[in-house]
N, CA and C atoms as a LAMMPS dump frame, in Angstrom:
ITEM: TIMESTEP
0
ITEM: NUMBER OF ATOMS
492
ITEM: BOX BOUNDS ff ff ff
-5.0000000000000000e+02 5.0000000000000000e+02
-5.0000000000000000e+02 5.0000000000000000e+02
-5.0000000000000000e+02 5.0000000000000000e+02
ITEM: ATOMS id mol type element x y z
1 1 1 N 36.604 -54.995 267.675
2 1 2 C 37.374 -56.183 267.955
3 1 3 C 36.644 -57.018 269.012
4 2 1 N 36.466 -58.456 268.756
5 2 2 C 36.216 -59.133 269.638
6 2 3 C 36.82 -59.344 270.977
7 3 1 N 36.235 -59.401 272.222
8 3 2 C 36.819 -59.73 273.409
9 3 3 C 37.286 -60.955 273.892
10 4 1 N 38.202 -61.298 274.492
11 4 2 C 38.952 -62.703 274.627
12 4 3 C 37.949 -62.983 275.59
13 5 1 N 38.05 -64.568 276.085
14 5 2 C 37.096 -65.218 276.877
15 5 3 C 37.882 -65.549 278.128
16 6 1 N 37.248 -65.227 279.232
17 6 2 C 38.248 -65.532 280.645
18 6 3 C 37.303 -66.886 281.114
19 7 1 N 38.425 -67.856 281.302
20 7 2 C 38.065 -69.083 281.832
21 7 3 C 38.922 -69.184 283.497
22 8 1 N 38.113 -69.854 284.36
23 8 2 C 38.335 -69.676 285.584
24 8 3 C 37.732 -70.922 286.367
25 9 1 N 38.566 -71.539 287.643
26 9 2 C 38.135 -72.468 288.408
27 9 3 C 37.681 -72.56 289.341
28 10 1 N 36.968 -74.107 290.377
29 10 2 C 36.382 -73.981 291.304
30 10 3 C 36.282 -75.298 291.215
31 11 1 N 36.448 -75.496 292.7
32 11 2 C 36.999 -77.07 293.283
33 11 3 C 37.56 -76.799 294.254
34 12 1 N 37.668 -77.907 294.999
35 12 2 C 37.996 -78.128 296.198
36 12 3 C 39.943 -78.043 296.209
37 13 1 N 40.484 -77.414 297.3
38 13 2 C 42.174 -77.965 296.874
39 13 3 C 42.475 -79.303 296.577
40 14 1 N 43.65 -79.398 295.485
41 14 2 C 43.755 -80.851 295.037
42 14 3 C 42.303 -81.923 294.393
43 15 1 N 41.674 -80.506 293.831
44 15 2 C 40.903 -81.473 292.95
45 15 3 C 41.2 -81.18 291.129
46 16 1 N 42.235 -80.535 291.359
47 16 2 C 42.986 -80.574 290.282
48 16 3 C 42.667 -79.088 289.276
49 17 1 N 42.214 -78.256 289.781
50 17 2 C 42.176 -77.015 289.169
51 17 3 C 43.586 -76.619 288.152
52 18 1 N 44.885 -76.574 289.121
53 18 2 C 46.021 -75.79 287.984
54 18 3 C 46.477 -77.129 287.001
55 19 1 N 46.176 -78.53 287.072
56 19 2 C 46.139 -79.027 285.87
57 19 3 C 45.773 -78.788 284.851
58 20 1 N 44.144 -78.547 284.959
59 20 2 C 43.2 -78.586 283.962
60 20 3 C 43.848 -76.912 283.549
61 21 1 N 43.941 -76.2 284.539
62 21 2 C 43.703 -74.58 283.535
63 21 3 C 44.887 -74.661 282.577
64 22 1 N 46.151 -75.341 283.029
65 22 2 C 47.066 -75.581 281.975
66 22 3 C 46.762 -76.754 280.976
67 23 1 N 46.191 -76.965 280.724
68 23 2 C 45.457 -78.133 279.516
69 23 3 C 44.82 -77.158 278.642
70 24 1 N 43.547 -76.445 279.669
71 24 2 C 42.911 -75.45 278.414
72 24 3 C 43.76 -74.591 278.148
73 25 1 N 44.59 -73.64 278.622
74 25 2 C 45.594 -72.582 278.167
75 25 3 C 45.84 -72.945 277.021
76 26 1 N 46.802 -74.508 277.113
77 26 2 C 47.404 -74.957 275.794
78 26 3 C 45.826 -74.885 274.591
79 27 1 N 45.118 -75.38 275.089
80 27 2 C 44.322 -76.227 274.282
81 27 3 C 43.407 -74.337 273.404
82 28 1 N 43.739 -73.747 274.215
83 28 2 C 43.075 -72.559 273.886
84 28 3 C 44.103 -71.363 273.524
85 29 1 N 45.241 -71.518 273.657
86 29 2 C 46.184 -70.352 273.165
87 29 3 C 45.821 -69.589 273.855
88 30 1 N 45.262 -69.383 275.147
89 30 2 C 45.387 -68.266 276.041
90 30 3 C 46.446 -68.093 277.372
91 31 1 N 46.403 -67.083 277.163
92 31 2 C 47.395 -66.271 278.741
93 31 3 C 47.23 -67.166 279.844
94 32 1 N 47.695 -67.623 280.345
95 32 2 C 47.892 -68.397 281.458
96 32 3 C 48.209 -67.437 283.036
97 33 1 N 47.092 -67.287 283.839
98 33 2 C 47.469 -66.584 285.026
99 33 3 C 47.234 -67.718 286.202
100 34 1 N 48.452 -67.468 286.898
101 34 2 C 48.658 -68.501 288.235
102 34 3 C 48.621 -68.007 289.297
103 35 1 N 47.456 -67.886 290.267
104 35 2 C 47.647 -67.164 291.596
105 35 3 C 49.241 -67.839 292.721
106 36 1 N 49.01 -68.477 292.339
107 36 2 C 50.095 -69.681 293.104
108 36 3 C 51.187 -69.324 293.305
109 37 1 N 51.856 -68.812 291.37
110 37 2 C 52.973 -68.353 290.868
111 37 3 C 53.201 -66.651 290.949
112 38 1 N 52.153 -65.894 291.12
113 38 2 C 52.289 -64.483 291.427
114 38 3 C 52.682 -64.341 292.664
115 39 1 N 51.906 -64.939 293.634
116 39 2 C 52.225 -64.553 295.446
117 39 3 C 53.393 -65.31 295.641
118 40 1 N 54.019 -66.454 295.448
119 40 2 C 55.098 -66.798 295.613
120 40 3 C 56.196 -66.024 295.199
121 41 1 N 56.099 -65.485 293.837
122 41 2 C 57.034 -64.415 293.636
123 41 3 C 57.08 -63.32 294.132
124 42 1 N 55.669 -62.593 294.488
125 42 2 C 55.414 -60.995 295.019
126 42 3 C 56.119 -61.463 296.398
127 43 1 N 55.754 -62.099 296.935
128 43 2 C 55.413 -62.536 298.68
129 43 3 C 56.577 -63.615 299.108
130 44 1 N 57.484 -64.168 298.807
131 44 2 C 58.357 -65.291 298.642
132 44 3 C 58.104 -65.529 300.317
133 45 1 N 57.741 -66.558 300.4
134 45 2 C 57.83 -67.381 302.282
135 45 3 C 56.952 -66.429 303.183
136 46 1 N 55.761 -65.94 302.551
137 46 2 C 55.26 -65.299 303.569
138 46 3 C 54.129 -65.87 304.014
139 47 1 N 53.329 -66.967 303.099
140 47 2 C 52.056 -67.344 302.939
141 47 3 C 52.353 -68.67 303.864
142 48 1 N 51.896 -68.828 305.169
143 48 2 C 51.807 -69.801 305.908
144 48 3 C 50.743 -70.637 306.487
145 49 1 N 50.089 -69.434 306.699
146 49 2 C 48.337 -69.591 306.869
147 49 3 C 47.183 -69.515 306.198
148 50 1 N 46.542 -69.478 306.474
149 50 2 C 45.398 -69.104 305.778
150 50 3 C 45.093 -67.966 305.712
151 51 1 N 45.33 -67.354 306.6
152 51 2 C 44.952 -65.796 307.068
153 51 3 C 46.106 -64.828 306.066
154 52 1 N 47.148 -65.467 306.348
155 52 2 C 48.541 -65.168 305.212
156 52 3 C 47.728 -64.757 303.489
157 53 1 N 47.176 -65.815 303.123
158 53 2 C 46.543 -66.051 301.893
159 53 3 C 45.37 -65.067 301.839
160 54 1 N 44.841 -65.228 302.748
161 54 2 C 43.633 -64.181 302.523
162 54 3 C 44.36 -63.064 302.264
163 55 1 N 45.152 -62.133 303.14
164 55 2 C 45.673 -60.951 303.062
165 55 3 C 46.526 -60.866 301.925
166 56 1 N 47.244 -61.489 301.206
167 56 2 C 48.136 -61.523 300.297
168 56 3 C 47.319 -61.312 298.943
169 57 1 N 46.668 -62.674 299.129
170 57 2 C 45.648 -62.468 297.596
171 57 3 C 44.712 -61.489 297.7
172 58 1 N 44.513 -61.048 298.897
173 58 2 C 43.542 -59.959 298.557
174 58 3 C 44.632 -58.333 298.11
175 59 1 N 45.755 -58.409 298.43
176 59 2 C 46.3 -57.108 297.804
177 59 3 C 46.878 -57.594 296.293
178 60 1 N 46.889 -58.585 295.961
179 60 2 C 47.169 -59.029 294.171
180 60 3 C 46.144 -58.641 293.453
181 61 1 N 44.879 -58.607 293.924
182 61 2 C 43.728 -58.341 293.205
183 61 3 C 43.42 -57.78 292.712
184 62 1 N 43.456 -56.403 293.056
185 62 2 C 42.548 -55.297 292.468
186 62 3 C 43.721 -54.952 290.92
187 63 1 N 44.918 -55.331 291.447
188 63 2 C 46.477 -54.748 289.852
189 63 3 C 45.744 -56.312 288.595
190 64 1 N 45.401 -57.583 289.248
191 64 2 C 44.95 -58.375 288.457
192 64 3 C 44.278 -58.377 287.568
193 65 1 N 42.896 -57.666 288.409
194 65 2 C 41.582 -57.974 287.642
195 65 3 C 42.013 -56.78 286.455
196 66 1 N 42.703 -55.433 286.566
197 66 2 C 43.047 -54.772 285.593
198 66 3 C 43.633 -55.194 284.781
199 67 1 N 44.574 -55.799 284.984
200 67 2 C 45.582 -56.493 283.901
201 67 3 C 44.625 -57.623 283.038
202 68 1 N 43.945 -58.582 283.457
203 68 2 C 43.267 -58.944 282.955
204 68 3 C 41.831 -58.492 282.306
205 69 1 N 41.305 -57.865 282.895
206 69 2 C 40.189 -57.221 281.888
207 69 3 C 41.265 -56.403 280.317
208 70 1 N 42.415 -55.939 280.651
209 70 2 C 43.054 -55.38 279.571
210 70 3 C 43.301 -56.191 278.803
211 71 1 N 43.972 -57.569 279.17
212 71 2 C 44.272 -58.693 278.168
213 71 3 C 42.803 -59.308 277.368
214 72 1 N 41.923 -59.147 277.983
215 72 2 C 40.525 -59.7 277.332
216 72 3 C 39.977 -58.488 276.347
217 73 1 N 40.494 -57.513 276.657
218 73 2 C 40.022 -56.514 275.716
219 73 3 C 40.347 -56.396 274.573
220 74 1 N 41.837 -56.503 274.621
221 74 2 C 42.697 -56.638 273.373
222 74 3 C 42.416 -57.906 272.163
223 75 1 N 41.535 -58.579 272.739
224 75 2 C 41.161 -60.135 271.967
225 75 3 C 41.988 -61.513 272.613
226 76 1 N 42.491 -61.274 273.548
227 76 2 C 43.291 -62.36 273.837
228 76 3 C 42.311 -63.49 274.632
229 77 1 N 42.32 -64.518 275.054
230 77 2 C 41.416 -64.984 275.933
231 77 3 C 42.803 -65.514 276.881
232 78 1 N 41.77 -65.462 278.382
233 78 2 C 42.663 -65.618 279.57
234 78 3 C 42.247 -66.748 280.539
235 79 1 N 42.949 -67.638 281.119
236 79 2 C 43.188 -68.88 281.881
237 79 3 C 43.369 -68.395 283.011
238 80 1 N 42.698 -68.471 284.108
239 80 2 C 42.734 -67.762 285.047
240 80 3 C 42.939 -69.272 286.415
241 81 1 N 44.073 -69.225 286.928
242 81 2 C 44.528 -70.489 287.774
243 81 3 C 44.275 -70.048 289.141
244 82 1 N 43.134 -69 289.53
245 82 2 C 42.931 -68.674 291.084
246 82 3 C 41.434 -69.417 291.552
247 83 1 N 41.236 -69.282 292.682
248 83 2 C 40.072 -70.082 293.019
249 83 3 C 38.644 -69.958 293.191
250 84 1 N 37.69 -69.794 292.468
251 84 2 C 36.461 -69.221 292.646
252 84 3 C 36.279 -70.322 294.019
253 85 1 N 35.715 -70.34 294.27
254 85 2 C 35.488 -71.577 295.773
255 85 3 C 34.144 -70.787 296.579
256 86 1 N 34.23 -69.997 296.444
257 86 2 C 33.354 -68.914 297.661
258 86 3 C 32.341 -68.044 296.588
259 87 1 N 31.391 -67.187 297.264
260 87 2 C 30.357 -66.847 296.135
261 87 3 C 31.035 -65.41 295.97
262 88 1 N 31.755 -65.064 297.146
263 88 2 C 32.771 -63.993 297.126
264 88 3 C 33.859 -63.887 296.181
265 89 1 N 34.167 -64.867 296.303
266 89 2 C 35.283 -65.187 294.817
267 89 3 C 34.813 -64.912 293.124
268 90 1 N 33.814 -65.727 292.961
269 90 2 C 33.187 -65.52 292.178
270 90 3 C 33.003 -64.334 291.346
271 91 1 N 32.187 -63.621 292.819
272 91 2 C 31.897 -62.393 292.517
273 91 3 C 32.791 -61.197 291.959
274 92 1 N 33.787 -61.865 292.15
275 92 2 C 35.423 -60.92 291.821
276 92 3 C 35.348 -61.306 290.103
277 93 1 N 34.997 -62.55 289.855
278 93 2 C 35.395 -62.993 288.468
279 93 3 C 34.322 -62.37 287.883
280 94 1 N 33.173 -62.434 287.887
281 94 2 C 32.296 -62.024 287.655
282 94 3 C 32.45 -60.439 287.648
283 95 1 N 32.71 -59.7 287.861
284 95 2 C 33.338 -58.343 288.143
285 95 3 C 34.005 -58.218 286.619
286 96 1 N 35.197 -58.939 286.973
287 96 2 C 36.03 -58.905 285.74
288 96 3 C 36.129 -59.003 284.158
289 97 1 N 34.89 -60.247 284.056
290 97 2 C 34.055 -60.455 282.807
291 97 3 C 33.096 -59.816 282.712
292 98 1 N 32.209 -59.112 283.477
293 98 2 C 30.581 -58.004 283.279
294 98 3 C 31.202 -56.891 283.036
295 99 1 N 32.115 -56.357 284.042
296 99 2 C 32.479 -54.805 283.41
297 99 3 C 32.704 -54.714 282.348
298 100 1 N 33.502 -55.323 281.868
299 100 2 C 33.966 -55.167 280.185
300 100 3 C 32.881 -55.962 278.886
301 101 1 N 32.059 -56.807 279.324
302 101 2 C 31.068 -57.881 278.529
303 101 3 C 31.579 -58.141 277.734
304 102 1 N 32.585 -59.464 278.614
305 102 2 C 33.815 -60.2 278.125
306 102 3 C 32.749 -61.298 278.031
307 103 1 N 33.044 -62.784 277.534
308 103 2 C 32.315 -63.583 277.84
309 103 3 C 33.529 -64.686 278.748
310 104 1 N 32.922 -65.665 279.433
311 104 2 C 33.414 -66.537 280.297
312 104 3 C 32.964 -68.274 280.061
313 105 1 N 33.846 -68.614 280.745
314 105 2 C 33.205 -70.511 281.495
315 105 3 C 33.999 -70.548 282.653
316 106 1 N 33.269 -70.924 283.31
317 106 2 C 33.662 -71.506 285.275
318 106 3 C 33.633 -73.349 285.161
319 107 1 N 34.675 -73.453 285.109
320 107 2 C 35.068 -74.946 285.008
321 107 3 C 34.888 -75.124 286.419
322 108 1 N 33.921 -76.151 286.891
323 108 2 C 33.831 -76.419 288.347
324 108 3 C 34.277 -78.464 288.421
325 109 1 N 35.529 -78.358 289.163
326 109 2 C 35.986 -79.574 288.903
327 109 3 C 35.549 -80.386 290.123
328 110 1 N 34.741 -81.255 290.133
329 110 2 C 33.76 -81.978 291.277
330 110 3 C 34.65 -83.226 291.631
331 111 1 N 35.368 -83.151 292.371
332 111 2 C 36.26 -84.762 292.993
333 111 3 C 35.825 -84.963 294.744
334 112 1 N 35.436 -86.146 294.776
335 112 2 C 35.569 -86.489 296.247
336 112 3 C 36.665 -86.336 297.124
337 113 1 N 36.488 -86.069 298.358
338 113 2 C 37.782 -85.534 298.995
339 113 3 C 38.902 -86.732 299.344
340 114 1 N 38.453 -87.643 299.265
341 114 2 C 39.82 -88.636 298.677
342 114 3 C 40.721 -88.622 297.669
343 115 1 N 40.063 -88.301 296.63
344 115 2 C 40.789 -87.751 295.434
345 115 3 C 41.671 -86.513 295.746
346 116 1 N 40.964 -85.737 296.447
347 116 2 C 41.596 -84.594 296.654
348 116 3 C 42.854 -84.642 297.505
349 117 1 N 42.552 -85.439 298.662
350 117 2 C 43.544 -85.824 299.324
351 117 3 C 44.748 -86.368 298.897
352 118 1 N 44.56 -87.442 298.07
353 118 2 C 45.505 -88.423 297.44
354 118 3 C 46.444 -87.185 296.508
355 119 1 N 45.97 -86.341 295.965
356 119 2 C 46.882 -85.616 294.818
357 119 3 C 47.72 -84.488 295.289
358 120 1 N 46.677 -84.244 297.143
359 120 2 C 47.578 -83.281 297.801
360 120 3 C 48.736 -83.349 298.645
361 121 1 N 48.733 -85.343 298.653
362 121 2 C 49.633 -86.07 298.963
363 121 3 C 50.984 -86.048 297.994
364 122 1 N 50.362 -86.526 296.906
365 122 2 C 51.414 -86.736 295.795
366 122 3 C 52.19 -85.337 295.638
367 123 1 N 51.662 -83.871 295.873
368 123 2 C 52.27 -82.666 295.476
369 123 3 C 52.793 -82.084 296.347
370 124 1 N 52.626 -82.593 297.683
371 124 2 C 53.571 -82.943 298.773
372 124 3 C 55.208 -83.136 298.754
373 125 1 N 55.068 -84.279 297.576
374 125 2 C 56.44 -85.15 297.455
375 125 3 C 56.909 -84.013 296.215
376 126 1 N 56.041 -83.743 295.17
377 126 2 C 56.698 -83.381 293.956
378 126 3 C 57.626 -81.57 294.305
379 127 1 N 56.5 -80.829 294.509
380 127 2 C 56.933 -79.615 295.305
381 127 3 C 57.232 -79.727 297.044
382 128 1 N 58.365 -79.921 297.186
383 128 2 C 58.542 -79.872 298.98
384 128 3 C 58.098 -78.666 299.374
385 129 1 N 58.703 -77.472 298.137
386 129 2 C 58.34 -76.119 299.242
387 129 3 C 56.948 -76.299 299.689
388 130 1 N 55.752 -76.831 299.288
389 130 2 C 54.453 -76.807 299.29
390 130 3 C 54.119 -77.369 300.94
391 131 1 N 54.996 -78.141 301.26
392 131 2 C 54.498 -79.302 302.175
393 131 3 C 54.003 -78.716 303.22
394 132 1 N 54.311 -77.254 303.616
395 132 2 C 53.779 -76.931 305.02
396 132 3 C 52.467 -76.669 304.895
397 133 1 N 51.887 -75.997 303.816
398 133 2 C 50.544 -75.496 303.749
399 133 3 C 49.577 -76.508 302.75
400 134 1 N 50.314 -77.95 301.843
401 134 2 C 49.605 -78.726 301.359
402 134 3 C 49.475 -80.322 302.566
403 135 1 N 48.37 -79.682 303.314
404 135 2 C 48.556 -80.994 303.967
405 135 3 C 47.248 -80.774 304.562
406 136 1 N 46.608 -82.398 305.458
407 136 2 C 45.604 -82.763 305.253
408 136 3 C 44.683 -81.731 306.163
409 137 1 N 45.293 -81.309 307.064
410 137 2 C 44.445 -80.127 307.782
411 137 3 C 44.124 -78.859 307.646
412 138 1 N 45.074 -78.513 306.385
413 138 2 C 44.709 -77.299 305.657
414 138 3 C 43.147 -77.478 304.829
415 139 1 N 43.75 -78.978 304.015
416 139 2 C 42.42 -79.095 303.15
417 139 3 C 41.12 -79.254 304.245
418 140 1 N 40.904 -79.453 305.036
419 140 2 C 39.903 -79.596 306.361
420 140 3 C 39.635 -78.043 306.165
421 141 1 N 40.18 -76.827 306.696
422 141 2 C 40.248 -75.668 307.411
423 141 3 C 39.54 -75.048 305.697
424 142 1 N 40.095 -75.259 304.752
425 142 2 C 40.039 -74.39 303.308
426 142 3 C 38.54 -74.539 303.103
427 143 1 N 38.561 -76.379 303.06
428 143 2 C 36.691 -76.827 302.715
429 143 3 C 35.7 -76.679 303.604
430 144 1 N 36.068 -76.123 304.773
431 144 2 C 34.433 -75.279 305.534
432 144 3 C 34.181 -74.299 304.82
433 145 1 N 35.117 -73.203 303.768
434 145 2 C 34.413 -72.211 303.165
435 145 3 C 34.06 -72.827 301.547
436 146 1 N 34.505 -74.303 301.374
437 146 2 C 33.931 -74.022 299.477
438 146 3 C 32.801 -73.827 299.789
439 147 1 N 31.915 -73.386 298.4
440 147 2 C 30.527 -73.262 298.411
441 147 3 C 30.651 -73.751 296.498
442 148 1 N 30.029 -74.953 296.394
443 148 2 C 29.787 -75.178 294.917
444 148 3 C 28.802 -73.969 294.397
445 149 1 N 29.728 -73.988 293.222
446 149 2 C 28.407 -73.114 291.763
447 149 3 C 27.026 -73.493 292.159
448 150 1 N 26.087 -72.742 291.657
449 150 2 C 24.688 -72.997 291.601
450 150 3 C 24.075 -72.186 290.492
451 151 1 N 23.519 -73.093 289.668
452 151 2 C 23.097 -72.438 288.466
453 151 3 C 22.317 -70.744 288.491
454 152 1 N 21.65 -70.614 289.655
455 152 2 C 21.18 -69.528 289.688
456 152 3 C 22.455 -68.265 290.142
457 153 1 N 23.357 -68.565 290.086
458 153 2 C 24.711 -67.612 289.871
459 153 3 C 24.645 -67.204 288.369
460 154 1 N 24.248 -67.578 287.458
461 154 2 C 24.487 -67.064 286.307
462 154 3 C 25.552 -67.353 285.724
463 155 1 N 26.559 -68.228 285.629
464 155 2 C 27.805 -68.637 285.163
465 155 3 C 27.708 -69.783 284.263
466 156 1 N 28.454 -69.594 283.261
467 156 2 C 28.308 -70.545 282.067
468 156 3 C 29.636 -71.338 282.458
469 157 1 N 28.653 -72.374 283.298
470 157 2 C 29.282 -73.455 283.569
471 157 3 C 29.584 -74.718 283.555
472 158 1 N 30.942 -75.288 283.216
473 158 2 C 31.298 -76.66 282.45
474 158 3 C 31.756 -77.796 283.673
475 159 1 N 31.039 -78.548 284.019
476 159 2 C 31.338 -79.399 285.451
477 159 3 C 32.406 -80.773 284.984
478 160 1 N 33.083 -81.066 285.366
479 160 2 C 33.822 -82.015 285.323
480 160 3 C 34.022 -82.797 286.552
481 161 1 N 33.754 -84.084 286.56
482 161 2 C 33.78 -84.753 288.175
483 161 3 C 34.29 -86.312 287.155
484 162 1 N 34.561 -87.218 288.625
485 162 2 C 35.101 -88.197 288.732
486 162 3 C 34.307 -89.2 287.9
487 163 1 N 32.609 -89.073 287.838
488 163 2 C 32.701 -89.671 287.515
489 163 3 C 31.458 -89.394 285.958
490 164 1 N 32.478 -88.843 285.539
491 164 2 C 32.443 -88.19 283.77
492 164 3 C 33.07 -89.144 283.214
């Protein structure tokens, strides 16, 4: 049996990552996984910081990447809505698709941080619960650690930016 394909993001916050992964989900009939929507449910009001997030998502992980390498095994392909951002991150996804020689794409969504700003504004208003940790000094504190893709990572990767 063929192995499902895990697709996964990377971008800056509010450059629109859980849009797009719900576009391809649809567009691909795959499993839809939301880091966003797991820790809010596991963790309800605990994630305040950053440091919060680190520790949280790092104990979702290791039950994840199982669950998902299982769903890719079975033939399903999987939408993965967490954040490659870091080469550390990555390296987790990468984990997940090599052990099993699943195949992948790393959608790396390239927006200027105005853009980014402006949408982390707007999701501000739409989700209130969001407002404490979507705001402009988080995105400051988050983007000292992105580190864009670089082809010599080895990732079959599909770039999308502003100005595509």
């Amino acid at each position: 049996m063929d192995k499902g394909v895990l697709t996964f993001f990377c971008g800056k916050m509010g450059a629109g990552k859980t849009t797009k992964s719900r576009e391809i989900s649809q567009e691909r009939n795959a499993v839809l996984l939301s880091e966003d929507e797991w820790l809010s449910s596991l963790y309800p009001n605990r994630i305040k910081t950053l440091a919060d997030y680190i520790e949280y998502s790092g104990l979702l992980k290791p039950q994840m990447k199982r669950l998902v390498q299982s769903i890719l095994a079975s033939g399903a392909n999987v939408v993965m809505d967490f954040p490659a951002n870091t080469i550390q991150q990555r390296d987790w996804f990468k984990a997940i698709f090599s052990e099993i020689q699943a195949q992948h794409e790393l959608v790396y969504i390239d927006q200027p941080n105005e853009i980014c700003l402006e949408q982390i504004a707007k999701r501000r208003i739409e989700q209130p619960e969001r407002a404490a940790t979507d705001t402009e000094e988080m995105f400051e504190l988050v983007s000292k650690y992105f580190v864009a893709p670089t082809s010599d990572e080895g990732f079959n990767t599909t770039v999308i930016s502003v100005n595509a």
